[in-house]
C-alpha positions in Angstrom: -26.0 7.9 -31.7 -23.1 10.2 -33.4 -20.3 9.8 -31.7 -16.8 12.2 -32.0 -14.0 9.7 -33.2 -10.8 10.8 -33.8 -8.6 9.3 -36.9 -4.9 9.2 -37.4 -4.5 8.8 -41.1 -2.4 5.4 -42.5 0.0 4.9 -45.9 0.8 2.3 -47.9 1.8 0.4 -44.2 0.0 1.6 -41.5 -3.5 1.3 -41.0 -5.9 4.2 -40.0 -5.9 4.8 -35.9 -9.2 5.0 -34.8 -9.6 6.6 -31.0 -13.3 7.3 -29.2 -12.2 10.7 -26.2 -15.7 10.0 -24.9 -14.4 5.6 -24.6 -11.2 6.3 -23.0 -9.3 3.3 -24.0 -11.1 2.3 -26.9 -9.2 1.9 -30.1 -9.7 0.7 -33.1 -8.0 0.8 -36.9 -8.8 0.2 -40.3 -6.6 -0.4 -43.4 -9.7 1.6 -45.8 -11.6 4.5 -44.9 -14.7 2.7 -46.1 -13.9 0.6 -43.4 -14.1 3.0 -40.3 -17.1 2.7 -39.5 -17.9 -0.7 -39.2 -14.8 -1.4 -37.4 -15.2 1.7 -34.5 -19.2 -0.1 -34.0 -17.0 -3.9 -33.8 -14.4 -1.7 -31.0 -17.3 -0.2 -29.3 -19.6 -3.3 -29.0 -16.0 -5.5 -27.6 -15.3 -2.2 -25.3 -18.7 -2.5 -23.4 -19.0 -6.3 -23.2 -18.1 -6.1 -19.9 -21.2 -4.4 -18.7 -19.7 -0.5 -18.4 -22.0 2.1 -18.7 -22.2 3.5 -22.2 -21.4 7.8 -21.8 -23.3 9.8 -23.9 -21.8 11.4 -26.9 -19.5 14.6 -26.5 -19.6 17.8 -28.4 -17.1 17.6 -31.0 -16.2 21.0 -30.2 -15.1 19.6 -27.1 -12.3 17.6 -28.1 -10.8 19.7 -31.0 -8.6 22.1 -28.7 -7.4 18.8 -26.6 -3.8 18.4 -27.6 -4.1 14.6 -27.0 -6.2 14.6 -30.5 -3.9 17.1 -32.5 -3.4 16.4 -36.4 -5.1 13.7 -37.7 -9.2 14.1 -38.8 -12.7 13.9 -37.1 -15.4 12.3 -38.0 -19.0 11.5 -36.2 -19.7 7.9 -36.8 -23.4 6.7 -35.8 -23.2 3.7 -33.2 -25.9 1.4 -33.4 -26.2 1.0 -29.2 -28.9 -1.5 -29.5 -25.5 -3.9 -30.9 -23.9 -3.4 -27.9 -24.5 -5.9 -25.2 -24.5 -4.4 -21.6 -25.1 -7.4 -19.8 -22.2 -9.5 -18.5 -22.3 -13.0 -18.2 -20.5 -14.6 -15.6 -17.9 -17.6 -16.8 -15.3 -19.3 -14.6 -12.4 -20.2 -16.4 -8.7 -21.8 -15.2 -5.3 -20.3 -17.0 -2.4 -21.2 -16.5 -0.8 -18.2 -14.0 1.9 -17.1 -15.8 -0.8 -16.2 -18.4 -3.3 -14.9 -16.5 0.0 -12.2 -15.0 0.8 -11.9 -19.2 -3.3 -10.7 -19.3 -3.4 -8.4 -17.1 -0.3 -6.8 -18.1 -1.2 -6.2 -21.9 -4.9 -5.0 -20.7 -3.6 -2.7 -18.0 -1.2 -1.1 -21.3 -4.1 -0.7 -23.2 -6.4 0.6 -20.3 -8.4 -2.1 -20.7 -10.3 -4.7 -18.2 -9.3 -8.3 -18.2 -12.9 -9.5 -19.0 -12.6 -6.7 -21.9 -9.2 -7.6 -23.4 -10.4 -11.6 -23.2 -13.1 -10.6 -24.9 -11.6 -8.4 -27.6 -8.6 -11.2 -27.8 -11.5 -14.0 -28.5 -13.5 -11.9 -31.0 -10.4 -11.3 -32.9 -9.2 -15.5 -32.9 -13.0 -16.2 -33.6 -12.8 -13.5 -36.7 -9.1 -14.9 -38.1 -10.9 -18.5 -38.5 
């Protein structure tokens, strides 16, 4: 499905800001434009491991007089929604406290779950290996 996705150009030292208005708290970036697409699908599929219902796509119209997505470009990037896994699985893990309080501050800053920012922060370990 094509979805709206809003991108915040780079330079030389700053990668490309990818945002999704109809995945509040979705992000993404990308150091190539070639790259954008493959890494909004990657941001999309770690967004809905959780299990969250998956809106349907937006109107771009809808979004261009927002002032949250001033500047920057548009683009409608095709998400392959048979990659994203809706169905949660369970798992019953022990942290250390102080860690699990250091979680669910950096998720709650990035409007995240704790099951999602986990999940995004073991994709991303599994992916630097």
């Amino acid at each position: 499905m094509l979805y709206p996705v809003h991108i915040e150009p780079g330079d030389a030292t700053h990668a490309h800001g990818i945002s999704f208005p109809d995945f509040p708290g979705c992000f993404s970036a990308a150091d190539d434009w070639a790259d954008i697409p493959a890494n909004a699908q990657e941001a999309v599929e770690t967004h809905f491991a959780d299990g969250d219902a998956i809106p349907e796509p937006s109107g771009l119209e809808r979004w261009l007089s927002d002032p949250d997505y001033q500047g920057g470009v548009w683009m409608l990037i095709d998400i392959d929604l048979s990659r994203v896994n809706t169905k949660a699985v369970r798992v019953n893990i022990s942290l250390p406290e102080r860690l699990v309080h250091a979680i669910d501050d950096a998720a709650r800053s990035r409007h995240m779950t704790r099951s999602a920012f986990l999940a995004l922060a073991a994709q991303h370990e599994m992916e630097c290996r």
